[in-house]
C-alpha positions as CSV (number, residue, x, y, z in Angstrom):
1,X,-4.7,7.7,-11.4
2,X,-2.3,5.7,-9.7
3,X,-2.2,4.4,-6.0
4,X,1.2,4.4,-3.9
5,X,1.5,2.9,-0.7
6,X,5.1,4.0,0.8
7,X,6.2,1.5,3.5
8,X,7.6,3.8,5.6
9,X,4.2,5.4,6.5
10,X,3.1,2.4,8.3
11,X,6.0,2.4,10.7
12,X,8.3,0.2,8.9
13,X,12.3,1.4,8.4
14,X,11.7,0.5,5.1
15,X,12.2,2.4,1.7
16,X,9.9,0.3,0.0
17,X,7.0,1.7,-2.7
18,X,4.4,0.2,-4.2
19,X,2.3,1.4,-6.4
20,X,-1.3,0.0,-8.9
21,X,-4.0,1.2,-10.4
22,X,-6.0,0.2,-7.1
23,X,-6.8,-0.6,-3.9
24,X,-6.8,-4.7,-4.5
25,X,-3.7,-4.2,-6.2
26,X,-2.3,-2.5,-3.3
27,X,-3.3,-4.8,-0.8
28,X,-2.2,-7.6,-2.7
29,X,1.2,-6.1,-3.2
30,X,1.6,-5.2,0.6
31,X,0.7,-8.2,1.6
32,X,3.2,-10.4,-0.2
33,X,6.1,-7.1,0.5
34,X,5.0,-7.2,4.0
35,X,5.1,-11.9,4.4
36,X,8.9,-12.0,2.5
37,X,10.5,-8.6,4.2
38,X,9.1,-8.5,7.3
39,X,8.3,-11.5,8.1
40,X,4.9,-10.8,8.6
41,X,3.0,-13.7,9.7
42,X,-0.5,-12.9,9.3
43,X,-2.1,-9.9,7.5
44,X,-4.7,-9.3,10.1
45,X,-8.0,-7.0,9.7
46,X,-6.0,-4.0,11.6
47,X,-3.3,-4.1,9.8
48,X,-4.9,-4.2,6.0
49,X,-7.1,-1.3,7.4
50,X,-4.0,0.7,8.7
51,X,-2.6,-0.4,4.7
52,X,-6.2,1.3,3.5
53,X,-5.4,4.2,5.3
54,X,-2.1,5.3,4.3
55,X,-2.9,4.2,0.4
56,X,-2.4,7.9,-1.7
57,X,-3.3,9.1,-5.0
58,X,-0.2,9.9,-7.2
């Protein structure tokens, strides 16, 4: 099963989707979306947990 992560749900005005087979993949993903969009300096331990959290099943 697939994993989705939609931007949006973590507060961003942001349209963006990604999805992997897992977590890791997810995380990995976000994190580089999350450095060249939002200039997001630092992927700190709150902020992958808040990723964890709004990570579905599709």
């Amino acid at each position: 099963m697939t994993k989705v992560l939609h931007c949006r749900d973590l507060g961003f005005e942001c349209e963006a989707v990604v999805r992997a087979a897992s977590e890791d993949g997810i995380l990995a993903q976000a994190a580089e979306h999350a450095q060249s969009v939002h200039n997001v300096g630092e992927i700190t331990p709150d902020l992958a947990e808040a990723v964890r959290e709004a990570i579905r099943e599709e």
